[in-house]
ZAGULUM-16071 format. One record per residue (C-alpha): x, y, z; residue in one letter; residue number from 0. Coordinates in steps of 0.25 Angstrom, whole numbers, plus 5000, padded with zeros to 4 digits. Example, Ala and Ser with C-alpha at 12.3 -4.5 7.8 and 13.67 -1.06 7.14 Angstrom:
2
(atom (5049, 4982, 5031), A, 0)
(atom (5055, 4996, 5029), S, 1)
This chain:
299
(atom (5043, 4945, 4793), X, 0)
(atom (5047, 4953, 4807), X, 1)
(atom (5041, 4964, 4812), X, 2)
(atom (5047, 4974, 4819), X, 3)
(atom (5044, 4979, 4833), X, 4)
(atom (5037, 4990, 4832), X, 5)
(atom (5029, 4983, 4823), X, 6)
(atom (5025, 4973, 4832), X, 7)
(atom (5022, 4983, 4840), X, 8)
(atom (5012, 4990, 4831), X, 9)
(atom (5005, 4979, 4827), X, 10)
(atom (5003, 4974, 4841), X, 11)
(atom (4998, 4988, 4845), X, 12)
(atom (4989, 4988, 4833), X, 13)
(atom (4982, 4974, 4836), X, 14)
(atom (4980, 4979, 4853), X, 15)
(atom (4974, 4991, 4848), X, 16)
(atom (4963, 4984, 4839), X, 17)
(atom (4961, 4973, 4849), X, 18)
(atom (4957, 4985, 4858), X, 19)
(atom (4965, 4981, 4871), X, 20)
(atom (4966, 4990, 4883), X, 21)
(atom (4978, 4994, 4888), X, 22)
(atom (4983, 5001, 4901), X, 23)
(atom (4992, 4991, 4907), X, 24)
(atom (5003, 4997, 4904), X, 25)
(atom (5001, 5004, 4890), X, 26)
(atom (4988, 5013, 4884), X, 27)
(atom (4990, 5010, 4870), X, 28)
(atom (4991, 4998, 4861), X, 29)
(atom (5005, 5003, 4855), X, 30)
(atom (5012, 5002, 4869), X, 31)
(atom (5005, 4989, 4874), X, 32)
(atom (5010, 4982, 4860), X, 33)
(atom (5024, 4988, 4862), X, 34)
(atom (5024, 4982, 4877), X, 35)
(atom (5020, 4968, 4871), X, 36)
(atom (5028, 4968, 4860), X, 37)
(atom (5040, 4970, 4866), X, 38)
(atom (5037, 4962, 4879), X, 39)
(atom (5034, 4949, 4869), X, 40)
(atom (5048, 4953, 4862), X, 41)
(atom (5055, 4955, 4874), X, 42)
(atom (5059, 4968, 4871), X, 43)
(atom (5060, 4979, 4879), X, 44)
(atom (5046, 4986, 4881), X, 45)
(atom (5051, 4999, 4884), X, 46)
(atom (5060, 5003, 4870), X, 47)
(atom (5051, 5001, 4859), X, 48)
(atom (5059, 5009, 4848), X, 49)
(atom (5071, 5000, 4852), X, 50)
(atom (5062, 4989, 4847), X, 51)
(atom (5054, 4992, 4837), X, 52)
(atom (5063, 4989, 4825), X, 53)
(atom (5065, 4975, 4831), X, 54)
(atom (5062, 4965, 4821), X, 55)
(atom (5050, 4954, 4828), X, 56)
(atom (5051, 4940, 4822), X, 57)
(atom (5039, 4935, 4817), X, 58)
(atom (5038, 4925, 4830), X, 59)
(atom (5040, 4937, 4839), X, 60)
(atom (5030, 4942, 4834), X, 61)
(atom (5019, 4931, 4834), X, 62)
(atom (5024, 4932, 4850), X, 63)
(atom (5020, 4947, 4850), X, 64)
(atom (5006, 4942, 4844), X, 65)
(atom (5004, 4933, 4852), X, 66)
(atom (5005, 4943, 4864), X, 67)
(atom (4996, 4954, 4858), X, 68)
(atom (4984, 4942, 4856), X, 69)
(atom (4987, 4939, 4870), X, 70)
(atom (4985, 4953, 4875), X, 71)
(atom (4972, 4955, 4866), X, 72)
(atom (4966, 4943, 4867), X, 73)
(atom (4967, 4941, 4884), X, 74)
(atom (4967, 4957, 4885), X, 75)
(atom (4977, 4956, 4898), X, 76)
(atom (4986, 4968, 4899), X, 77)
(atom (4999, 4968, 4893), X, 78)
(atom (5006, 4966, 4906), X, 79)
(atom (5000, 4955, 4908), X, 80)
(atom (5005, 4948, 4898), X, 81)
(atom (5019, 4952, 4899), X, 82)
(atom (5018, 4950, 4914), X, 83)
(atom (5024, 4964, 4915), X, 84)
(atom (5019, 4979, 4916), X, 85)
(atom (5029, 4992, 4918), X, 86)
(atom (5027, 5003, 4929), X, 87)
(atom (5038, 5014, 4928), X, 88)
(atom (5046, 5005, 4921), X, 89)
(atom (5047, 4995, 4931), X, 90)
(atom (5043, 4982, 4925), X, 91)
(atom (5033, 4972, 4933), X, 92)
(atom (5028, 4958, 4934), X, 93)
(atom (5013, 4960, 4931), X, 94)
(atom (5001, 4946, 4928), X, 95)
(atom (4986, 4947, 4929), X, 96)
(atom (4988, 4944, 4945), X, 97)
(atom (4990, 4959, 4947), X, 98)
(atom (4985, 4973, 4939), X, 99)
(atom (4994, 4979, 4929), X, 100)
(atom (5002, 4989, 4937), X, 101)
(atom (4998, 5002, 4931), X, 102)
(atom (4997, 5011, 4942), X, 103)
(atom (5002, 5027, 4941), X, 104)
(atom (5007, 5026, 4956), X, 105)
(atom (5019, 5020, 4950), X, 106)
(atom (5021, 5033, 4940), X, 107)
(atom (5021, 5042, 4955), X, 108)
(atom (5031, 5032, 4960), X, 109)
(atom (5040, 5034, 4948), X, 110)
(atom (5037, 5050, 4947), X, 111)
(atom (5039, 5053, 4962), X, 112)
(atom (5025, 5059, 4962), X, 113)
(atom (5022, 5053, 4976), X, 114)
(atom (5035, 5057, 4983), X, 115)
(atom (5031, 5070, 4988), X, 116)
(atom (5022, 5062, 5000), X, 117)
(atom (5035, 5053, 5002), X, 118)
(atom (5046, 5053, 5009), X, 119)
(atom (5056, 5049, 5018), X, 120)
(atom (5044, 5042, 5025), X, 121)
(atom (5040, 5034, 5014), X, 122)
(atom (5043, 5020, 5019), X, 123)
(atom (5032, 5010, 5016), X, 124)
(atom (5026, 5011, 5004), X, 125)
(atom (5013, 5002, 5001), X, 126)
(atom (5009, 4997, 4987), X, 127)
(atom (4993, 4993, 4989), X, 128)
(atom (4988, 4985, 4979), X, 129)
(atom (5001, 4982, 4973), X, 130)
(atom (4998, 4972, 4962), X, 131)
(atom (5008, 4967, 4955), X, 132)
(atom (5019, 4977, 4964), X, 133)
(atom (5022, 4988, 4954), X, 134)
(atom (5020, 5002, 4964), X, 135)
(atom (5027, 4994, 4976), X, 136)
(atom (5038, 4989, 4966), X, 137)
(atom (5040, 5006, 4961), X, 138)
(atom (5036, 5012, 4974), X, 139)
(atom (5048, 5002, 4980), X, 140)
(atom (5057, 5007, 4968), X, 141)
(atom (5053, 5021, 4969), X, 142)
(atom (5056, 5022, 4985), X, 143)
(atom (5067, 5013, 4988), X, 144)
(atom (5065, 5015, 5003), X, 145)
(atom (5052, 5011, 5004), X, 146)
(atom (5045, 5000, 5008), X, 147)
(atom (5033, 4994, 5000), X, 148)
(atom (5021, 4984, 5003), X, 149)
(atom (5014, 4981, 4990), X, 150)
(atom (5000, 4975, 4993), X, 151)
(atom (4989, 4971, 4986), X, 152)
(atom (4976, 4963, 4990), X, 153)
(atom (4981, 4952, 4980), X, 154)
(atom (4990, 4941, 4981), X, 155)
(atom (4993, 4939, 4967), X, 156)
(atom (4994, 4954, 4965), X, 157)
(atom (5005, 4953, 4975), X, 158)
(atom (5013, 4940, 4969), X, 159)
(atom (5015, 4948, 4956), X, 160)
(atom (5019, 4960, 4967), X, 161)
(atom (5031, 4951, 4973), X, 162)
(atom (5034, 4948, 4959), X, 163)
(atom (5038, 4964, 4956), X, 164)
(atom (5043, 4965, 4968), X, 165)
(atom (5052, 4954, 4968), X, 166)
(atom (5057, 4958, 4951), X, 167)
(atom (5061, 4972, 4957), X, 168)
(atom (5067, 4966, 4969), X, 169)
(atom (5059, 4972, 4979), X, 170)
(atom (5055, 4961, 4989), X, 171)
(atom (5061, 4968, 5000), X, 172)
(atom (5055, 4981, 4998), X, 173)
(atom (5041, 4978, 4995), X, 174)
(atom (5030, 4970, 5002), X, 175)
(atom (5018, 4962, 4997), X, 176)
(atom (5006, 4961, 5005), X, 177)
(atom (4992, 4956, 5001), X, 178)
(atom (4982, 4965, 5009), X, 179)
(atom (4969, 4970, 5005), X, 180)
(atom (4970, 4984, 5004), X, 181)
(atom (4977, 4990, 5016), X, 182)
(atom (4973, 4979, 5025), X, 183)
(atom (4985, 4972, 5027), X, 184)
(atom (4995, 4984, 5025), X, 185)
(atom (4994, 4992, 5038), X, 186)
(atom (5007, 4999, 5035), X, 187)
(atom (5010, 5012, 5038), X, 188)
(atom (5011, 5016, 5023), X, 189)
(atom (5020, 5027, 5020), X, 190)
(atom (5014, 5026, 5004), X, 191)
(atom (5005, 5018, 4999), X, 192)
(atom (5001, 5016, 4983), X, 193)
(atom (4991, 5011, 4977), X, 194)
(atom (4984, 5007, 4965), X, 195)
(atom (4971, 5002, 4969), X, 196)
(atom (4959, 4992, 4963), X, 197)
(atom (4950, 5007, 4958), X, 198)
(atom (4944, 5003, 4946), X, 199)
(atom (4927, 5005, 4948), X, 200)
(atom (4917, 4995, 4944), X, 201)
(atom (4914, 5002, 4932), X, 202)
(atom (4928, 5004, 4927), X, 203)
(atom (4932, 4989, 4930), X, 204)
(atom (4918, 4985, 4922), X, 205)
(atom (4925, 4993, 4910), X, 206)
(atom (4939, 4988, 4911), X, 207)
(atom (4946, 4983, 4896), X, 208)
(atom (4950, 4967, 4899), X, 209)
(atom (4964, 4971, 4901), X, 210)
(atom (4960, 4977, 4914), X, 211)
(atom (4952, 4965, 4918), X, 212)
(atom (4964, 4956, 4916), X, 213)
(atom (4969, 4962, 4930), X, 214)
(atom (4965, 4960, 4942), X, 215)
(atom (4953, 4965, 4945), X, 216)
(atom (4957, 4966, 4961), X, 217)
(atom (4965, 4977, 4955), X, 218)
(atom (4956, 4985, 4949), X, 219)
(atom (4942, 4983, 4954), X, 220)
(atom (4938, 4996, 4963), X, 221)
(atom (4923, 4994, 4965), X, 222)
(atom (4913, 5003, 4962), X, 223)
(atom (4920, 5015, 4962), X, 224)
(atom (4934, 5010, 4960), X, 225)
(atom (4937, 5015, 4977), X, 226)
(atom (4935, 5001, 4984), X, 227)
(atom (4950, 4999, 4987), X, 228)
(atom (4953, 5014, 4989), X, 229)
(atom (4942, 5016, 4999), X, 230)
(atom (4948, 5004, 5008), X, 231)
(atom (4962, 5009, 5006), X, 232)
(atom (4959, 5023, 5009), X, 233)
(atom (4952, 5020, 5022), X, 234)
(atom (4964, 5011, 5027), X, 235)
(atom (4973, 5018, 5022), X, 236)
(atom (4977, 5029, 5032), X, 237)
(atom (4978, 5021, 5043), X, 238)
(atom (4990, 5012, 5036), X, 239)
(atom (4996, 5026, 5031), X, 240)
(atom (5007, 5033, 5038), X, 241)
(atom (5005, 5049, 5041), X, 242)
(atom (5014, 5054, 5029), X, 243)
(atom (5007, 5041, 5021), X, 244)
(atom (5002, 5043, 5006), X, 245)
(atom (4992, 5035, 4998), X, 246)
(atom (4994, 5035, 4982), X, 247)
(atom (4982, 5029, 4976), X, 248)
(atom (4978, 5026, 4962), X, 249)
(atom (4964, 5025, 4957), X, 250)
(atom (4964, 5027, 4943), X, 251)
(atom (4952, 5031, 4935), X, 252)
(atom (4945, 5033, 4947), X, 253)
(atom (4948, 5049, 4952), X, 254)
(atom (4931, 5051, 4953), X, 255)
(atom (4928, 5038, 4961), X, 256)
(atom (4939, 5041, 4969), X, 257)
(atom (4936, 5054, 4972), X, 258)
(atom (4921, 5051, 4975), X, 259)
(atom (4926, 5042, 4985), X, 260)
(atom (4935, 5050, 4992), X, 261)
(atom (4931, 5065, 4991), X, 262)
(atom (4939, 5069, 5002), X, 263)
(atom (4952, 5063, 5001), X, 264)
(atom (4963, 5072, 4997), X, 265)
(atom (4969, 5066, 4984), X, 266)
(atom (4982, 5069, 4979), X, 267)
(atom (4982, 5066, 4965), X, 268)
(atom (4993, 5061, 4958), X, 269)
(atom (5000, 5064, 4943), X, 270)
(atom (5002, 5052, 4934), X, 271)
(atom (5002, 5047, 4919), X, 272)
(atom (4986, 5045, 4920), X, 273)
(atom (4983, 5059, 4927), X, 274)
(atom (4980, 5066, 4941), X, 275)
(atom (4968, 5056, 4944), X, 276)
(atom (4974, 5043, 4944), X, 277)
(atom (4984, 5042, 4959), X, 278)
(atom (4982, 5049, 4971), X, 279)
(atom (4990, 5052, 4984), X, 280)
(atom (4983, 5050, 4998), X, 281)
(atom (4989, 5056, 5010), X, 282)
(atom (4986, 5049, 5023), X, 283)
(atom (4981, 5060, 5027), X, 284)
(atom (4970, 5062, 5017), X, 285)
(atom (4964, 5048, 5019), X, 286)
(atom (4964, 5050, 5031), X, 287)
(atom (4956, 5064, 5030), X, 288)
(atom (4947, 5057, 5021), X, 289)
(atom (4944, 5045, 5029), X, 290)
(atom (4939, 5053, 5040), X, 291)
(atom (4930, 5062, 5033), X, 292)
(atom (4925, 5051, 5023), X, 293)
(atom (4913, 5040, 5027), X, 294)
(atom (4919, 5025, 5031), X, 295)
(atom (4911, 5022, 5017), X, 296)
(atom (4918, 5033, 5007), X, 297)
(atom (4932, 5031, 5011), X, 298)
């Protein structure tokens, strides 16, 4: 007998929810990671559920579907990479476990213009540091078309998923990939730089569900406090910024460790769907003010 569906879909929800699998690669709930599966196995649009859910499923579709689920129960890897895809604003990319599962909010002040206000005409070379697999280069190249990007990341098979975005959204002459451990390589002058750093401290990572563990952990490990990277980037940073520069910087969970760190840098923070703790903009200027009234060992 087939089953619709919505059905399918319910059922599949019902057994992620009891296996007690985490989500946060792309969904919060067990109803939308089913739906995304689902559909993805039926080769159905993922983004018109009501158009599909009275769709009859033949019995061998759905063994297919089974078949999936166990797969993302049993191994725990996020959904994404098992479809070899995640979505940021609607912009599909190529996503496997040699690179995190883009997530990050930056891409929300891309798409909402929240950023623009410290833009401008001046604008020109835009830096993606630790790029991963190339989402924020891919929409910050979309977003401003007269910009040029350098997406960067200290791995090399972070960076061969990266050409793969770039070259599925035709954007080989636009953006650059450069292996470089943090600014190292990358002396610019930057105009803007994003960034969606390793921030996750010790004790966070010792806590993370599997599905988190399935990533690299080069992307998420933050030492102690979670600041390792952001203390390297902020001190390079000026020095590769130009005067009118900005710095839009993500951190997480992490606001109290962060703020810890760097009690006297001026933080602007930034709205988005997770709250006003999560990004922040830097202006070169207040790096550079916190640089010099900070010890060589705080910042």
């Amino acid at each position: 007998m087939n089953s619709t569906v919505i059905e399918l879909i319910e059922a599949s929800a019902s057994r992620l929810a009891d296996a007690g699998v985490a989500f946060g690669h792309g969904t919060d709930n067990a109803f939308d990671e089913a739906a995304w599966l689902v559909l993805w196995q039926l080769r159905l649009p993922i983004d018109d559920i009501d158009d599909a859910a009275d769709r009859p499923v033949s019995p061998a579709d759905a063994a297919r579907v089974a078949v999936l689920i166990d797969t993302r129960i049993d191994t725990r890897k996020p959904a994404a990479y098992l479809t070899k895809e995640a979505w940021l604003q609607g912009v599909s990319f190529y996503v496997d476990e040699r690179a995190i599962v883009p997530r990050s909010f930056i891409a929300e002040l891309l798409a909402d213009g929240s950023i623009d206000h410290w833009l401008g005409e001046h604008t020109l070379q835009v830096l993606d540091l630790c790029t991963g697999n190339g989402s924020l280069a891919v929409l910050a190249a979309m977003t401003y078309p007269d910009v040029q990007v350098t997406a960067a990341d200290i791995s090399t098979e972070a960076l061969e998923v990266a050409a793969i975005n770039v070259a599925r959204h035709q954007l080989d002459g636009r953006i650059t990939l450069v292996e470089s451990d943090g600014l190292s390589a990358l002396p610019g002058p930057w105009d803007l730089i994003l960034c969606n750093p390793p921030y996750v401290n010790t004790g966070s990572m010792a806590a993370l569900p599997a599905e988190y563990l399935a990533e690299p952990s080069l992307a998420l490990a933050g030492g102690n406090d979670g600041m390792d990277f952001v203390r390297s980037l902020l001190r390079a940073a000026p020095a590769v910024m130009n005067e009118t520069a900005v710095l839009v910087l993500e951190i997480g969970n992490e606001r109290d460790h962060f703020e810890t760190a760097f009690p006297t840098l001026e933080a602007i923070w930034l709205e988005t769907a997770a709250g006003e703790d999560q990004v922040m903009l830097l202006t070169r200027d207040a790096i550079a003010r916190a640089n010099a009234g900070s010890p060589a060992s705080t910042l």
